[in-house]
N, C-alpha and C positions, 0 to 999 in steps of 0.2 A: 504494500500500500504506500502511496505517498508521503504520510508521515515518518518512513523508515529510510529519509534521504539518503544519498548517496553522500560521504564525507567531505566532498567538494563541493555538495549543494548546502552540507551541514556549516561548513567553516563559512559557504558565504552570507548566510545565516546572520552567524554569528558576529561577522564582522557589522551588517549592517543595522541588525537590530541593536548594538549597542551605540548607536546613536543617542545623545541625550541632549538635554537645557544646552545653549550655545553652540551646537551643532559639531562637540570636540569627538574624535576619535577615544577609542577605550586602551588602556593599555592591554596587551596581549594577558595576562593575569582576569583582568575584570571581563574580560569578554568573554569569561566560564560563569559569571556571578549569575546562582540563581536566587529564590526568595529562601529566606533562614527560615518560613515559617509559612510555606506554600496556602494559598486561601485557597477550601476547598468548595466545591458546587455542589449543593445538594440536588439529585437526581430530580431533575424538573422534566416530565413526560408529553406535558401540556401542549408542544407543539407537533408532537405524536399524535395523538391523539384527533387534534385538530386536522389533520391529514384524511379528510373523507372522503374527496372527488375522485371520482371513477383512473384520471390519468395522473401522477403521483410521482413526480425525480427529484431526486435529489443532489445537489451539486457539490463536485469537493473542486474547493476553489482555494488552493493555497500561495498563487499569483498571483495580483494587480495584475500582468500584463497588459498595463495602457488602458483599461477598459475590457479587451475582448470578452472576459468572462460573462460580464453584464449582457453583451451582446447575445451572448449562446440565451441565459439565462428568458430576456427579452424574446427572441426569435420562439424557445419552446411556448411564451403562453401567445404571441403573435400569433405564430403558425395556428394551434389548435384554435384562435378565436376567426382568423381568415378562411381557413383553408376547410376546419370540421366545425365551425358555428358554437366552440365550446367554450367557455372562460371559469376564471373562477366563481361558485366553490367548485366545478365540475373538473376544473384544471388545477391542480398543486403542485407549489415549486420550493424548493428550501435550498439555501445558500450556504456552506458552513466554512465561514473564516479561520480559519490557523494559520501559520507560519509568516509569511510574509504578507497576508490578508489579514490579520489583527487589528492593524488603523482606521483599517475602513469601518470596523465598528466605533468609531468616536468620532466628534461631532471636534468643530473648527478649532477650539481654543486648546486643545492636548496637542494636535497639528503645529499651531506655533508657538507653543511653549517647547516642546519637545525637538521640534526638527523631522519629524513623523515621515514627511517627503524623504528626505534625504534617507532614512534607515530604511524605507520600505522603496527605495529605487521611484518614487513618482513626481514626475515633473507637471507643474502648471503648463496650461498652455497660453496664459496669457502671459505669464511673466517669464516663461523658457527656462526657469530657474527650479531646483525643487519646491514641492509644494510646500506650503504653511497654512494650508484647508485642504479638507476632505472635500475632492474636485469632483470624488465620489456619491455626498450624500445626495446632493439635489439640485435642481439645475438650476444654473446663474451664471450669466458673463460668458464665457468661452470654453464649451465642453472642452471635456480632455481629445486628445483624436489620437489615431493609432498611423501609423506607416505603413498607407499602404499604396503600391502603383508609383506612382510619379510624384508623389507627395502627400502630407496628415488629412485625413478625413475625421472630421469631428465626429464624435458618438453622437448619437440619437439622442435626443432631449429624454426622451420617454426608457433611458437605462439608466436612470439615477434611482440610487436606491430609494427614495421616498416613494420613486413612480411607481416604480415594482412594487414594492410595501402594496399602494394602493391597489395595484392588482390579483396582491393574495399570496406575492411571496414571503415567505418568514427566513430572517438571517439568525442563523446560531453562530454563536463563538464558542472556541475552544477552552477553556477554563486553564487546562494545562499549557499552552499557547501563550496566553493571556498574562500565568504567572511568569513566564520563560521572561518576557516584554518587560513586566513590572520589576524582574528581578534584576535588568540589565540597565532600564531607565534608570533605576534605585541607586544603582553602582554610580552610575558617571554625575549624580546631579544632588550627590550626599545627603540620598535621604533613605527613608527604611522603604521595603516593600510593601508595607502593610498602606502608609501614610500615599505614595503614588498610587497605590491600587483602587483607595480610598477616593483619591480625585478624579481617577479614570472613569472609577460606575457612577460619582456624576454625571459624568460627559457622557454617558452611553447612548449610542443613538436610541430613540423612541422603538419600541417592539422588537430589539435582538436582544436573542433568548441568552444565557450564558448555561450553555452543557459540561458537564464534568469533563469529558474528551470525546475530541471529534472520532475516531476510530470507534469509540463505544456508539455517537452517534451513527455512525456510517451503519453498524453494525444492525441496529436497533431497528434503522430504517428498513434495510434490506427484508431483516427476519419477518417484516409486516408486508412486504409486497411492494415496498419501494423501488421503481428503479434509480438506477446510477449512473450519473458520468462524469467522470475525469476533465476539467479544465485546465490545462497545460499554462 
């Protein structure tokens, strides 16, 4: 499974999630720091269950890449609304952050306190520079665009995550992810993991879920009849 990176996707990782306050690199020591006192997620089912509509995927999205993901995400409830006259509750979609999709479950102000862009690889496309907003949550100003043909094609208004939201997708994050992040911001910006982690699920975007681990969720999905697909 994807979570079981390969050591050269693991180290780059590593290197970028320790990103923190003033946007410094980690020394080679702190870019192992996890939390002293891991916060755990009590098994929350609820977006399981909500899961009733006849067509049902689930998405392991552990890239930003530029957007594309969104795209896939977008197209599965497009297509079934165009093409077979179906939408949600008939259509269900879930989204599950880990790895280098972590940010995108928080909202603007962890973005630029943190330096968020730079550790999760995403560039503004207005300012060319990494982000310091989740370019992700909702749409304003200058979608993000992806490289393709002859040059950036802007996303869709209609793949920001609020838009989705409004269409019935639910975003899970990974709890164990989530600490990996808190433990490594914690390191570079001298504070505890407990005290960042605390700030973060303020900042939590409106209706993503936090799951104990995405693998348990992948897993959970599956055993109910969920399908799956891999977002690169």
């Amino acid at each position: 499974m994807p979570e079981s990176a390969n050591p050269t996707n693991r180290r780059a990782f590593i290197e970028r999630a320790t990103v923190a306050a003033a946007g410094l690199a980690a020394a080679p020591a702190a870019m192992l720091a996890v939390p002293t006192s891991p916060r755990r997620a009590e098994p929350n089912d609820g977006w399981l269950r909500a899961l009733k509509g006849k067509h049902r995927q689930i998405f392991d999205m552990p890239q930003p890449a530029g957007g594309l993901p969104m795209i896939h995400v977008r197209n599965y409830i497009e297509t079934y609304r165009t093409a077979y006259g179906q939408s949600y509750p008939d259509v269900n979609a879930v989204a599950g952050l880990y790895f280098m999709t972590v940010p995108l479950a928080f909202t603007d102000p962890m973005w630029e306190k943190y330096k968020l862009g730079a550790a999760a690889n995403v560039l503004d496309a207005e300012t060319k520079a990494p982000a310091v907003r989740n370019v992700y949550w909702q749409p304003r100003g200058d979608a993000p665009t992806l490289p393709v043909g002859g040059g950036p094609v802007p996303l869709p208004r209609d793949t920001a995550m609020t838009e989705l939201q409004k269409r019935g997708v639910t975003y899970i994050l990974c709890n164990n992810a989530f600490n990996f992040w808190m433990g490594n911001i914690a390191s570079q910006s001298g504070q505890t993991p407990e005290v960042v982690r605390k700030e973060f699920e303020q900042h939590l975007i409106p209706g993503v879920v936090i799951v104990p681990a995405m693998v348990i969720a992948f897993n959970q999905a599956q055993e109910r009849g969920v399908t799956y697909m891999f977002l690169p």
